[in-house]
N, C-alpha and C positions, 0 to 999 in steps of 0.2 A: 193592409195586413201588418200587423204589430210582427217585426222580424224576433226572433228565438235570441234569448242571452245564454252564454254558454261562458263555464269557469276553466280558463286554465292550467288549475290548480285542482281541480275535479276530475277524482279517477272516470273515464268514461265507461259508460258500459258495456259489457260485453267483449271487453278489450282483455287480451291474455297478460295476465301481470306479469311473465318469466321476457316476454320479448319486448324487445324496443319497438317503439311503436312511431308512426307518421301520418299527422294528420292536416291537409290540405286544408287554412284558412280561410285564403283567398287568391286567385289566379286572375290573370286577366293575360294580352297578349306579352307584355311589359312586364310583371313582375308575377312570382308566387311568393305566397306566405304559409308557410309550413311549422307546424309545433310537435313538437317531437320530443317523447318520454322515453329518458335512457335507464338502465337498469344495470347497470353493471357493466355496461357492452363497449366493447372496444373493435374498430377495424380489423379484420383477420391480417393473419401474418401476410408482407408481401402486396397488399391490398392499399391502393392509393386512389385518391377522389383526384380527377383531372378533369373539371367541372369547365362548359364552355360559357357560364356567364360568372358574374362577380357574386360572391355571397355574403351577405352579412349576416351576422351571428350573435346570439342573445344567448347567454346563460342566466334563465330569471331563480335556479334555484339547483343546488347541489354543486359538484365540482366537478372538470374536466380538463385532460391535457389533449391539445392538438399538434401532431409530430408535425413537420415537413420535413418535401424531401429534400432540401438543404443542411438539415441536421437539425435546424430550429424547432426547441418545445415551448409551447406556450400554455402556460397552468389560468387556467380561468377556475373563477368562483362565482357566487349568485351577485348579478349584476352587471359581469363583465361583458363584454361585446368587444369585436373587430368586424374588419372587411378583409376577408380572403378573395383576391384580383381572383381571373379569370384564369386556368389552368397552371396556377401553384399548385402542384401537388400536394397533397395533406392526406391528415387520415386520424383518427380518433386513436390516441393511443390508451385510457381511460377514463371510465366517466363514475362517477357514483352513483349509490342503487336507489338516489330520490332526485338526478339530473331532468330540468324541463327548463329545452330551449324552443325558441323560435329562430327561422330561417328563412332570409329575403335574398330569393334569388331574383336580379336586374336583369332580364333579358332586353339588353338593349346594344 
């Protein structure tokens, strides 16, 4: 059976355009692949990602700052990427209302 192509960059259906959304590429025991459309959305107040695998991070389109809790901000735009280790604190402090990343979480 011919597997399904699906675009990226293609509002999906039936998806609420006001909320950020998360959608599961690909999983296995070892890693997920997660694509994920922002809207304007930011971490709430007080609210920190303490993630127990490493993540890396794709901004294929719009802009985004990621706080940590270090003090360090990192302003990403379309194309940028890092790896955020394993329980650095972080937290989206904004994003733009046309942001579409992907997200590779290493469970290893």
């Amino acid at each position: 059976m011919t597997p399904p192509v699906t675009n990226l960059f293609a509002p999906a259906s039936g998806v609420d355009s006001e909320r950020e959304t998360f959608h599961p590429l690909l999983e296995s025991p070892h890693v997920k692949l997660e694509h994920i459309i922002s809207r304007g959305q930011s971490s709430p107040p007080d609210f920190w990602y303490d993630q127990k695998e490493d993540e890396w991070v794709l901004l294929l389109r719009g802009g985004a700052t990621l706080e940590f809790a270090d003090g360090g901000m990192v302003e990403l735009h379309s194309g940028d990427h890092l790896t955020i280790p394993k329980h650095v604190r972080h937290r989206v402090h904004r994003t733009s209302e046309d942001a579409i990343w992907l997200a590779l979480f290493l469970k290893v």
